[in-house]
C-alpha positions as CSV (number, residue, x, y, z in Angstrom):
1,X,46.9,63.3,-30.1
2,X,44.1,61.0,-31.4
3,X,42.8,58.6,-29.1
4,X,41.3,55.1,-30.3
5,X,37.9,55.0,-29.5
6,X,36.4,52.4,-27.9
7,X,33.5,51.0,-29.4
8,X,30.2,48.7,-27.7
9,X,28.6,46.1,-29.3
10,X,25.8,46.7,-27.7
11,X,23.5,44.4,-29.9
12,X,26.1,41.4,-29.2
13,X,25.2,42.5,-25.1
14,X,21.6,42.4,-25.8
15,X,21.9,39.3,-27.2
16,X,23.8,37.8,-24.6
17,X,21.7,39.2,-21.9
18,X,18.8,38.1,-23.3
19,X,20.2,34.6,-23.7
20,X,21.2,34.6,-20.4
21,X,17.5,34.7,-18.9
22,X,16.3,32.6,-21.2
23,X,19.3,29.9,-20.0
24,X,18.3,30.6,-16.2
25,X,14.5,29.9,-17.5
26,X,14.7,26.6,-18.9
27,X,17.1,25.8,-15.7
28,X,14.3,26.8,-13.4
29,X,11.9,24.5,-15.3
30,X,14.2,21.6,-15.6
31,X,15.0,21.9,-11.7
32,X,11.1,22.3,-10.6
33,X,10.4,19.1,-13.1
34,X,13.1,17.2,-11.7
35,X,11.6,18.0,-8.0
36,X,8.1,17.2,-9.0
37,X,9.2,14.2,-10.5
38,X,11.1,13.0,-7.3
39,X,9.5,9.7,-5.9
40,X,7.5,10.9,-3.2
41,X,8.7,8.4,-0.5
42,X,11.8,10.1,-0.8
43,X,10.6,13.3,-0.6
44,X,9.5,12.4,2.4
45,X,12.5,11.0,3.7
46,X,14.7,14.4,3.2
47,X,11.9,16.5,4.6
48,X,12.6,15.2,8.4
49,X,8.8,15.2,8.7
50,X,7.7,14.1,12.5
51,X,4.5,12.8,10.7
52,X,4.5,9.0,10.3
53,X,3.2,8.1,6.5
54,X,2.2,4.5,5.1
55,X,2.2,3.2,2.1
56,X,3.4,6.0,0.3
57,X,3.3,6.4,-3.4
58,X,3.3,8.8,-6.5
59,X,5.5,11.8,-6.6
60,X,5.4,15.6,-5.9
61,X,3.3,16.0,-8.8
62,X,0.8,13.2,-8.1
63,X,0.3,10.8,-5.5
64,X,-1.6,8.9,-2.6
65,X,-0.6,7.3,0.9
66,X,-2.5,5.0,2.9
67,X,-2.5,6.7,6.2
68,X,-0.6,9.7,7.5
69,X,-0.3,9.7,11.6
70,X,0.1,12.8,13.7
71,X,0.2,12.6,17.1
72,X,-2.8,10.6,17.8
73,X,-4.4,11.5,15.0
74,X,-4.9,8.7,11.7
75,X,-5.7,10.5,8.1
76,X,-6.7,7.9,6.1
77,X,-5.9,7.9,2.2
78,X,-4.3,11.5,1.9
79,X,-3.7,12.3,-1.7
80,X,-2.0,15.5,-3.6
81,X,-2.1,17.1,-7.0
82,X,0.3,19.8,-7.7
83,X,-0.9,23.4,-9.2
84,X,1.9,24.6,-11.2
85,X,-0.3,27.4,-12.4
86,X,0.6,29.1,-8.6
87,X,4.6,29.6,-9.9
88,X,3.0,32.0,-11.9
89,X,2.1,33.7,-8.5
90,X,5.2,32.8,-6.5
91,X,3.7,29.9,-4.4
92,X,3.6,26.5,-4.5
93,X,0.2,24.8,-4.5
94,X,-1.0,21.6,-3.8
95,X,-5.0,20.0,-4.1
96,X,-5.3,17.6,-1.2
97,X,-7.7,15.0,-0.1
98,X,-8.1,12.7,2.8
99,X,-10.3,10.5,5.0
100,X,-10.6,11.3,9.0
101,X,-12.5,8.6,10.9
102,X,-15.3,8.3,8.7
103,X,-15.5,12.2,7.7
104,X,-13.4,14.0,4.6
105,X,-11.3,16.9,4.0
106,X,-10.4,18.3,0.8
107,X,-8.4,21.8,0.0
108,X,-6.0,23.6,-2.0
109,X,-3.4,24.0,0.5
110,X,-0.2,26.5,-0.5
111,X,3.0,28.3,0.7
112,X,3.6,31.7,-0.8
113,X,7.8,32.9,-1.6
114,X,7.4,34.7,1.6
115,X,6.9,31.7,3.6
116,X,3.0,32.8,4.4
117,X,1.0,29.3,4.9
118,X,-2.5,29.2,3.6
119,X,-5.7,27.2,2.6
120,X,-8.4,28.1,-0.2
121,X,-11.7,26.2,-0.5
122,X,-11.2,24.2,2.4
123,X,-14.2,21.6,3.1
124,X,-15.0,19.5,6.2
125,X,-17.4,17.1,5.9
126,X,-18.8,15.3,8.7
127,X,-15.5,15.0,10.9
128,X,-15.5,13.6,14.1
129,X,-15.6,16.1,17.0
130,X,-13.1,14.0,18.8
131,X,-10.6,13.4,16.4
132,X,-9.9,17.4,15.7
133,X,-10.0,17.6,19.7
134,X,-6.7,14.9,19.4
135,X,-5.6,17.0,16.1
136,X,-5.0,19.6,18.7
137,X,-3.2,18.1,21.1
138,X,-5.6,18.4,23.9
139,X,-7.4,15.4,25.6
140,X,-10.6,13.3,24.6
141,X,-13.1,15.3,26.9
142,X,-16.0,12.8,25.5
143,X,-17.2,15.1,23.3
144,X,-19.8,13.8,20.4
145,X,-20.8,15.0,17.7
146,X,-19.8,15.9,13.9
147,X,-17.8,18.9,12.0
148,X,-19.0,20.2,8.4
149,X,-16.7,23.1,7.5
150,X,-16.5,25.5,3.9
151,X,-13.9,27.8,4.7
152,X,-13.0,30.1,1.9
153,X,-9.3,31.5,3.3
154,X,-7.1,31.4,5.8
155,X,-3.3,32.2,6.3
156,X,-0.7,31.5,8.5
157,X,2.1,33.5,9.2
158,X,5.0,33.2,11.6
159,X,2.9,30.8,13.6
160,X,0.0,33.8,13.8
161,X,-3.3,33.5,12.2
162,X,-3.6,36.7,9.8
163,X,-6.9,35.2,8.1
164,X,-10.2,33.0,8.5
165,X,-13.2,33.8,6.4
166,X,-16.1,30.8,6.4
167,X,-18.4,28.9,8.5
168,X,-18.1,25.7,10.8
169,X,-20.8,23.9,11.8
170,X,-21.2,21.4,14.6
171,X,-24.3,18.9,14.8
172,X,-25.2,16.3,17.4
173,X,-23.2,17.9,20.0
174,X,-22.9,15.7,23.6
175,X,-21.2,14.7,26.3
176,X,-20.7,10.6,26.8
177,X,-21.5,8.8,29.8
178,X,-21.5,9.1,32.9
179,X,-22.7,13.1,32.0
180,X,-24.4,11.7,29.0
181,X,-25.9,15.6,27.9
182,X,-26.9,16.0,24.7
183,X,-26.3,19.7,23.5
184,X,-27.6,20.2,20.3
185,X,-26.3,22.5,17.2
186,X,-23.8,25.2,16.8
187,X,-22.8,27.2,13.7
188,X,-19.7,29.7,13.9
189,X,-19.4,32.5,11.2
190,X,-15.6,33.7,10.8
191,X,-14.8,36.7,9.2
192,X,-11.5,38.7,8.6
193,X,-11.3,42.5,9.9
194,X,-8.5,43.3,7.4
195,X,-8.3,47.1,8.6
196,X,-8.0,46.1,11.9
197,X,-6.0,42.8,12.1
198,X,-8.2,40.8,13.6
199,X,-11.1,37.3,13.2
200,X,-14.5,38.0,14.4
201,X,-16.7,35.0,14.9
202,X,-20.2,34.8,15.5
203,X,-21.9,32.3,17.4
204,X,-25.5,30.8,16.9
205,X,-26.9,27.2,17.8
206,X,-29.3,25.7,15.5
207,X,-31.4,23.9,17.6
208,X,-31.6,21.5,20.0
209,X,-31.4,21.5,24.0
210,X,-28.8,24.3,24.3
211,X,-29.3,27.8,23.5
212,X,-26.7,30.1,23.2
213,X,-25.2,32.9,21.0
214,X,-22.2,35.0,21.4
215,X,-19.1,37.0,19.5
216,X,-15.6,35.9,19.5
217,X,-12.7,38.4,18.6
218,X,-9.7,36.9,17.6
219,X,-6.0,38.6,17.7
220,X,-3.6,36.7,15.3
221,X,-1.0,35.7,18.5
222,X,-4.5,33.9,20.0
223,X,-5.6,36.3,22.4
224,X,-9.5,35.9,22.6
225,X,-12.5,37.7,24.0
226,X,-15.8,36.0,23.8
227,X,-19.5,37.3,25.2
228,X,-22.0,35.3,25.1
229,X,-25.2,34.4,26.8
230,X,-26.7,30.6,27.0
231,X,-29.8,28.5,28.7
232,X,-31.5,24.9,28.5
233,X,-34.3,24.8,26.4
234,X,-38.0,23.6,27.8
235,X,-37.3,20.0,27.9
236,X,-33.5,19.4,28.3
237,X,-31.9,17.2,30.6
238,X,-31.7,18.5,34.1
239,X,-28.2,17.5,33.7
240,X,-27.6,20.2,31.1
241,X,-29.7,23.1,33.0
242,X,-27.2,22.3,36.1
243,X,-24.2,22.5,34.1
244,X,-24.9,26.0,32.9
245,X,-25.8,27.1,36.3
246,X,-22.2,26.1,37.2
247,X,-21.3,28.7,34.8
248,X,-22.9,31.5,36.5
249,X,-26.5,32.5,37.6
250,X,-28.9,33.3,34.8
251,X,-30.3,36.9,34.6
252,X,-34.1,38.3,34.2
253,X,-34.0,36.7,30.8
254,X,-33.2,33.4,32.0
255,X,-30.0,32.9,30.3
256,X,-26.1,32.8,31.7
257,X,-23.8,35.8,30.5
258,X,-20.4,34.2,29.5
259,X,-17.4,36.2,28.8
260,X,-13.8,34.5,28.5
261,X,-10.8,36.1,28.1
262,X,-8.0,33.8,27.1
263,X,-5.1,32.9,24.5
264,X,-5.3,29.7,22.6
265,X,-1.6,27.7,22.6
266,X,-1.0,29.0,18.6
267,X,2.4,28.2,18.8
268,X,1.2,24.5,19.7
269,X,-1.6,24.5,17.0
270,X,0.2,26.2,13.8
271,X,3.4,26.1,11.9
272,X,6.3,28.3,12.7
């Protein structure tokens, strides 16, 4: 007995597979210019953000605020500009820019399809020591002083740091009255040890009435370990010499050893 065959049209399935992605392509695109084309007050407003914003205005492709408050902390005149060239990558990219008390911050800030948070080409410039002290959560210890920052990566992972390359650098360092101490200059090199999972940092003042050096190694959950040695300079404050020697007693060189081993509060500090 003959049987009918049964025949594919297999260039009628080609066709309508390759209809099909293009169909889920242009839906894609008309979805993501829909969302980037959402007023960004509202944007805002579904997000459930615990950050209070003024004045907002733009969308998620461009726009401007005039102040965003965290905590205790006011950013003045944060602005965004969306990267759609990162799609291409899987993230989601935005250029940002603010004011913080008389400093500036600009970065391209991003979230990858794996939900890994990170920061390229991050700047500081001339930031108040006390207001990332109340960024942080922890109180004004009457610290002085300014932060200038150029931090080429970092990334942020399940509320562990995986990555910080660059340098931060801290000028006019004090203490306020009653201690009034002035302290000087500090500069803090960051690098990644990718094959180990872990930030080194070195430490190096840059002049001024304190002296000190030292190496920090970083674990991603905030473990620490930091050695480091540190003296008064000829000429500083008596103040300052008795504050080190609270520390610990100097040795033949004259200077303090320091070593602290610690966590810092990372589920406090980053985003889950």
């Amino acid at each position: 007995m003959n049987l009918p065959r049964l025949r594919l049209n297999t260039s009628r399935l080609r066709f309508n597979t390759t209809g099909l992605r293009y169909a889920l392509f242009f839906l894609a695109v008309y979805l993501i210019f829909l969302l980037i084309t959402l007023p960004a007050a509202l944007i805002h407003r579904w997000s459930g953000s615990n950050a209070q914003i003024y004045g907002i205005e733009g969308t998620l492709w461009h726009g401007e605020a005039q102040a965003l408050r965290i905590g205790t902390l006011t950013i003045d005149k944060p602005s965004w500009t969306f990267r759609p060239a990162a799609l291409l990558r899987a993230s989601t990219e935005m250029r940002v820019k603010a004011d913080i008390a008389g400093g500036g911050i600009v970065a391209i800030v991003g979230r990858s399809l794996r939900g890994t948070l990170y920061a390229r080409d991050l700047r500081l410039n001339a930031v108040p020591v006390n207001a990332l002290v109340a960024l942080s959560g922890e109180p004004d210890m009457g610290l002085t002083g300014r932060i200038n920052a150029n931090i080429d990566s970092v990334s942020i992972s399940g509320g562990e740091l995986h990555e910080l390359d660059g340098k931060v650098e801290a000028s006019g360092l004090g203490l306020e009255p009653p201690l009034d101490i002035m302290l000087g200059g500090l500069t803090m090199q960051f690098e990644t040890d990718r094959r180990e999972n872990r930030i080194r940092g070195v430490l190096q003042d840059t002049g001024g009435p304190l002296q000190a050096e030292g190496t920090v190694v970083l674990q991603p959950t905030g473990e620490y370990q930091f050695n480091g040695r540190a003296s008064a300079r000829d000429g500083a404050a008596s103040a300052l010499e008795a504050s080190l020697n609270m520390l610990g007693r100097p040795g033949a060189d004259g200077r303090i050893a320091i070593t602290r081993n610690d966590r810092l509060p990372f589920d406090r500090y980053l985003p889950q």
